[in-house]
Structures are given as structure tokens and as C-alpha cells.
N, C-alpha and C positions, 0 to 999 in steps of 0.2 A: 210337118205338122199341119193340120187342117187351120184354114184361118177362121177365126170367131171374131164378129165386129158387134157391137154393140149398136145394135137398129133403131131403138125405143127409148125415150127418156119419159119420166113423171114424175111430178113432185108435188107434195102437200106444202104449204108453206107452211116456215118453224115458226115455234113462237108459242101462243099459249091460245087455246082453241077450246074454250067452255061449251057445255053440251055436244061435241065431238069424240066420238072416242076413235082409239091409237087404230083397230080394226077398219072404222069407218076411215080413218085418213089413207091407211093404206089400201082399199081399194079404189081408191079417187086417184092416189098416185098411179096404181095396177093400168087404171082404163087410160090414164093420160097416156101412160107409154106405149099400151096397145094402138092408140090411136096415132102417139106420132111413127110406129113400127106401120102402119097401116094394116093393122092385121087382128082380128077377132082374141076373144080366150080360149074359146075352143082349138084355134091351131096353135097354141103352148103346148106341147109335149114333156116337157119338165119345168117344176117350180121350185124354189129355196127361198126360205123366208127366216127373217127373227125380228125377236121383240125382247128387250129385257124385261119391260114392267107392264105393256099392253096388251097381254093376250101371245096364243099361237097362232102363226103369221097361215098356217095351211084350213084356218076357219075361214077367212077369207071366201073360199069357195062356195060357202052358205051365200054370200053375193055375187062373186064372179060368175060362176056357174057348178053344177054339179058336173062335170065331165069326166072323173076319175083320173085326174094328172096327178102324176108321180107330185109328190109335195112334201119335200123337209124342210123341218123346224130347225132353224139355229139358235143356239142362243150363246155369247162369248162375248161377254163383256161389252168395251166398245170396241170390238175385231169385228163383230155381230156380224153386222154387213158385207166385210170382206171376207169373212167366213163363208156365207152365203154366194158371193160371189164365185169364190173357190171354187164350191161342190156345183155348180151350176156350168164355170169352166169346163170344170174335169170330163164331166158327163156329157160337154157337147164335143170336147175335144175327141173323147173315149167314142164317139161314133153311135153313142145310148139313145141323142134326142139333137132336132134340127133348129129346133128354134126354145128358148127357156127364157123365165121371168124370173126375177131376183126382186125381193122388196124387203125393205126393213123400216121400223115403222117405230116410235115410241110415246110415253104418255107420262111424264115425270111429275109427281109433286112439285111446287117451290123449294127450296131450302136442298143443301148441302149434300152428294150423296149418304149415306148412314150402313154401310154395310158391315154386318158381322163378322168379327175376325175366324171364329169358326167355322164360320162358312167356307172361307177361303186357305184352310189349311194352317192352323196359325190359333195362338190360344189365348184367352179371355184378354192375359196381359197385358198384347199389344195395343188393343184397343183402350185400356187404363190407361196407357201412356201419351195417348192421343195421336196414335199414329195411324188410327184407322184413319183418321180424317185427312182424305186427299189433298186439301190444303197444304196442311202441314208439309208433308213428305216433299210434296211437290216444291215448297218451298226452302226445304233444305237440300232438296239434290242440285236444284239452280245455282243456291249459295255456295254448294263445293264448284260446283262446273265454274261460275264466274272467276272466282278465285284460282280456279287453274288455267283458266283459259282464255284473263284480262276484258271479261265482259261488261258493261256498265248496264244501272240500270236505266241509262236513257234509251238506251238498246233496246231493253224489254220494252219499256213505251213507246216506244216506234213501230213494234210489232203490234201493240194493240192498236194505235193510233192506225196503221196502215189499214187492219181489219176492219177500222169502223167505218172507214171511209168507202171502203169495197163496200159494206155491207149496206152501205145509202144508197148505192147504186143497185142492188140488187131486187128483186120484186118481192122474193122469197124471200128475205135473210128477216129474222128477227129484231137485232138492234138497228137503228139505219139512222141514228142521228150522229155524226160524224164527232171525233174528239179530239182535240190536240193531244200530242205529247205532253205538253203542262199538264191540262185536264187529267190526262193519265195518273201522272204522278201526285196531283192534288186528292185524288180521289183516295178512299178512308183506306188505311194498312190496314189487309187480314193477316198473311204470313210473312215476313220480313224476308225479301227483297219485295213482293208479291201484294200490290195494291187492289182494290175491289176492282178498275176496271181491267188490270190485268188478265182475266179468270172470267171464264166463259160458266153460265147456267145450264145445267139440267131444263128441258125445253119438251117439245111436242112439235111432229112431224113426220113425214115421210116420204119416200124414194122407191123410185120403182126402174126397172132397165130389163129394156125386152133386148136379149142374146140370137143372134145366131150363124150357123155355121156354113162352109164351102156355099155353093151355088144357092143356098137361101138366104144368105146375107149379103149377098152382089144383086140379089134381086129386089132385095126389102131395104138397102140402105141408099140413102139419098144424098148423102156424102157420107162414104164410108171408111169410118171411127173405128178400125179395129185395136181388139184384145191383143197383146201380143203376149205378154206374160199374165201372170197372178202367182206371187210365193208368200208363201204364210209359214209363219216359225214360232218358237216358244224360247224361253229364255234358258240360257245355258245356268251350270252352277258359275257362281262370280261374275254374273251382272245383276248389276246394281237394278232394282224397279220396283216398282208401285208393291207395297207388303212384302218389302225387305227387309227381315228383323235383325238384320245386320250390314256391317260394311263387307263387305269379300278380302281377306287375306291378299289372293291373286284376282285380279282383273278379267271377265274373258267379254266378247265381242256382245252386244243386246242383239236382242232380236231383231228388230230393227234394221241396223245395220248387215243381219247375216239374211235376210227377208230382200234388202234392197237390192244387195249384190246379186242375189239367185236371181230377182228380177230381170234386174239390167242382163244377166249373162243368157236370160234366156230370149230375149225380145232381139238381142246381138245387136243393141246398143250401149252407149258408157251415160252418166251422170254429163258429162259434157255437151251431151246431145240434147238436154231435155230443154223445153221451149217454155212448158209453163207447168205449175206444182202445185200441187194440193198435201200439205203436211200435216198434221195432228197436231194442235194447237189449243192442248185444254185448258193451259195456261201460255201465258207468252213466252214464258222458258223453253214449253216442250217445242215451240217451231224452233229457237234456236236450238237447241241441241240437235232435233229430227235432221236442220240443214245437214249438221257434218255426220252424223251418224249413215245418212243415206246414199253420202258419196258427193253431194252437191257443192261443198265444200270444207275445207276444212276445219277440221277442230281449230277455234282461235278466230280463223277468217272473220264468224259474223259480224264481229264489230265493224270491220269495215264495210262488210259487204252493207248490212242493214244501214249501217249510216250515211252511207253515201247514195241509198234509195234506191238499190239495184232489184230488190224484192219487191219494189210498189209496180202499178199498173203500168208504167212506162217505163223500169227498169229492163237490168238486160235476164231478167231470173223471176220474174212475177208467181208470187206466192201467195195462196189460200185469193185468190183472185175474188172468188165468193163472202168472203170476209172470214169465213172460217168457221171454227166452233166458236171465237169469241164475237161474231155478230149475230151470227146464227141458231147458238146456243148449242146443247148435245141432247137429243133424243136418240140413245143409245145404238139402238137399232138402226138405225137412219143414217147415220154419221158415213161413214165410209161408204157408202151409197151417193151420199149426197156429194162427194168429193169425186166421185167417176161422172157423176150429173153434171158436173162443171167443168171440166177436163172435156168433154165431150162437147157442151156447148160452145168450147173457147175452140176447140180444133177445128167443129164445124162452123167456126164464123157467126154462130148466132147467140154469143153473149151479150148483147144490146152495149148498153151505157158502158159497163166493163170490160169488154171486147177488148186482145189485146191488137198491137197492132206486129208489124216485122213476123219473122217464120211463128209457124202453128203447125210444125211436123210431129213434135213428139211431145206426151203430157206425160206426167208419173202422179202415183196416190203414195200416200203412208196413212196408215191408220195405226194406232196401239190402243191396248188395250189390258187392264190391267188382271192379273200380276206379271205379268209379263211375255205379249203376243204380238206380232206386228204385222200385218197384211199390206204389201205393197202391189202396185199395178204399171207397168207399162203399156199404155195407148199410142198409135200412129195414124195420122193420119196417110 
């Protein structure tokens, strides 16, 4: 298979951006990454873009340039970005374009997602019962997982506590003022295990990553950051996730989990190997379950793992390095975007303050997205 490295990094800083809009951020991101790819818009040959709530990402062009490059709109939830990823792989792998842009970009209100249960396949009901609200759900899938799998919720506060700490360190990240684990748990209960700083916001931002392929990405890369996988899945019957109006009888694997594996088998590396991770952390739940779902270890382990600080920056497993979606917040679009933007600055030695230290051979992504999508990534350096 053709190698594909990732040349070009850009990012909008998250957070909350008055008179900006989710467009304007994403071509600020666009031209960052052109510029560290060193290379024009015009030599983009293919683009893939999404947005859940700011706009179609292929308007963009009204300010990059008019050039006529191939341009698909994503939009998936929060997959958005690895989705976009995908199609922009596929296409340079498939031999279609030599060099491609990827951006995803978003522009959230404050307050709580609010989505339609009809929209998503699913009738008025569930929404009566208060299961639209991700909260909720989120907070009773942790309560079963804890309970089967001896997790505490100092655990969960550690994972937030570690996130805000990364997130001070970071330039971009939205939250940046650091928390303890007390703070954590002092702070007001929304969902029971699930404290307010548990639980990442709906934000504003964007990511951009110039792609490319064989002898143009050995020419255009300056430490080169390659692609090795991208798998993207949907959820089988009997997994359990996000506008689940039920429990499942039988059990079968998340997305997730079947997303990771395809990953790892295709890069023909294991979970053993990875140096540093970027997990889908909407809440502090979802990185501990992501841990064992993605092979990194097992169901059960986190407790130890997390407590004994193996996931922080000088751990032997450093996780959401960036602080996460809960420093960072989630501009829908951007998320899983923003998690290969850090993966890529950690491999290439240039994450400043949060830089780790010991090997930087191999990163991995997970993103999810609901009702049930997972988009994973293996990068090498």
C-alpha cells in the first residue's frame, strides 16, 4: 500500500470565538496547515470537510480559492472529522489525488446538546423520558460499567483532573486552569456518578491537516508523520450506545472496539505498541471505557492503570495529552481532527510544554460518535 503521511497541521483555537464564525475558523485553520505542508491551495487536489452546526465545510472555497477541487461535505455526528479523514485516505490511497485537506470546524451554542429523537430513528417517547439528554445516558452506562468492572469514581476524577492539567499547558485548549481531583468531585452533580467538571462543553473551533501521498509526502514532510491505518464502523445489533432504547438480550462487540482492532491489524501493529493516545472523552467515563474497548487494556485494569498515573504526561500510556474534549470542549466537527493535530505534534517532537518524553514511534486516535460510530487511527512515526 502506498504510504500517506500527514505534512500539514492547523488549528483554530477552541473555546468561544464572538463575531467569528465556524467558516471563518476553518479557513484560518485551512491556511495554517497549508503553510506548515509548505505548499499553496491550489496544489490541494482533493478536500473533505464537515461541520454539524457551522455551515458546509466545501464553501470554504469562496475564501481559499475558486480552483475547482474535488470538495466533500461530511457531516457524522462527532465521527464528523474521522469521517472526513476516511474519505480523504481512501482517495489518496486509491491513487485519485496526491496531496488532500481535511478540515472540520464547529460553532455551538452554550447549553446541553438538544437533539431530536426523530431525527435519529427513535420516537417522541424517548425523548419524554429524558434519554435524549446525553447526560443522562452517559451517566447511567458508566454506573453499569463501574459496577461490573470495580471502577471508582475517584477514577473518573482523575481523568478529569489529568485533562485540565494537560489543558493549561496547551495554547489552544479551552479550559486551562488546572483542577484537583477534590475540585473534581466538589463540583455540582449533573448525572450521578457524573459531576459538572466531569463532562466536557459544546465549544467553537477548528482543524485542518494537509494529506499526502508516495514521493510527495517524502518531499513535503519534515518529520515524517505517517497515516498508517483509518477504520471507521457502525454499531452492531447488541451494543449497547448513545440512543439505546434498550438493554440487548446478548451482548455483541461497539464499534469501537471492532474500529480499533481493524486499525491496529491494518498499520501491523498491537495496542502494546502505542506510545501516546488520544481517546474520546465526552465524559470522563467514555476515556475509561475507550481504554479497554480499544485494546489498550483491559476491561477492569483502569482503575489501576489511572490511579497509579500511568495515563498522565509522564506515565508509561499518556492519554488525550491535549487535555481532551474536556479542556478543550467539543466543536463537533473538529474533534477527531483535533486528536490527529496532537498525535502528530507529540511524534513530531513539537508539543512545547506537554511534549512527552521516552519513545514517540507510534500514536493512535478514537473518536465516537453518536448513535453508534467509531473512527480510529494509527500514526508512525
Amino acid at each position: 500500500m502506498t504510504d500517506v503521511a500527514v505534512v500539514g497541521l492547523g488549528i483554530h483555537a477552541f473555546g468561544r470565538h464572538p463575531g467569528v464564525s465556524g467558516l471563518e475558523m476553518a479557513a484560518i485553520a485551512a491556511r495554517a496547515a497549508l503553510d506548515d505542508a509548505g505548499i499553496g491551495w491550489e496544489d490541494v487536489e482533493f478536500a473533505a470537510g464537515g461541520s454539524d452546526a457551522a455551515g458546509n465545510a466545501d464553501t470554504t472555497v469562496s475564501v481559499l480559492g475558486l480552483t475547482g477541487v474535488p470538495f466533500i461535505n461530511v457531516k457524522n455526528g462527532c465521527a464528523t472529522g474521522g469521517s472526513a479523514l476516511t474519505t480523504a485516505h481512501a482517495m489518496l490511497v486509491a491513487g485519485s489525488a496526491e496531496i488532500a485537506l481535511v478540515v472540520g470546524f464547529d460553532k455551538h451554542p452554550p447549553g446541553a446538546f438538544n437533539p431530536l429523537p426523530e431525527e435519529w430513528g427513535l420516537g417522541s417517547w424517548y425523548g419524554e423520558t429524558g434519554l435524549m439528554l446525553t447526560t443522562q445516558f452517559f451517566a447511567m452506562k458508566i454506573q453499569r460499567y463501574m459496577a461490573e468492572h470495580g471502577i471508582s469514581q475517584s477514577t473518573l476524577a482523575k481523568v478529569a483532573s489529568k485533562a485540565f492539567d494537560n489543558g493549561a499547558r496547551n495554547q489552544w485548549a479551552w479550559r486551562r486552569q488546572p483542577l484537583s481531583e477534590e475540585e473534581v468531585l466538589a463540583s455540582r452533580m449533573v448525572n450521578d456518578p457524573l459531576t459538572q467538571y466531569m463532562f466536557c462543553s459544546p465549544g467553537e473551533g477548528a482543524v485542518a491537516l494537509v494529506l499526502a501521498r508516495g514521493d510527495r509526502a517524502k518531499s513535503l514532510a519534515r518529520t515524517p508523520v505517517y497515516l498508517r491505518s483509518v477504520a471507521f464502523r457502525t454499531r452492531r445489533f447488541g451494543s449497547f450506545e448513545v440512543f439505546s432504547p434498550s438493554v440487548p438480550l446478548e451482548s455483541a462487540p461497539s464499534p469501537t472496539a471492532e474500529a480499533a482492532a481493524a486499525a491496529f491489524e491494518q498499520a501491523g501493529v498491537g495496542p502494546d505498541d502505542v506510545d501516546v493516545a488520544q481517546l474520546q472523552d465526552t465524559e470522563s467515563g467514555a476515556e475509561v471505557m475507550h481504554l479497554a474497548e480499544t485494546g489498550l487494556c483491559a476491561h477492569g485494569e483502569q482503575e489501576q492503570l489511572i490511579q497509579s498515573g500511568a495515563t498522565r504526561l509522564d506515565g508509561r500510556l499518556p492519554i488525550n495529552t491535549d487535555g481532551g474534549c474536556l479542556a478543550n470542549g467539543e466543536p463537533i466537527g473538529a474533534s477527531g481532527l483535533r486528536q490527529v493535530h496532537e498525535v502528530v505534534l507529540q511524534l513530531r517532537g513539537d508539543a512545547g510544554d506537554r511534549q512527552i518524553a521516552g519513545p514517540r514511534r507510534v500514536g493512535f486516535t478514537q473518536v465516537y460518535g453518536a448513535p453508534g460510530v467509531s473512527a480510529c487511527t494509527v500514526l508512525t512515526r
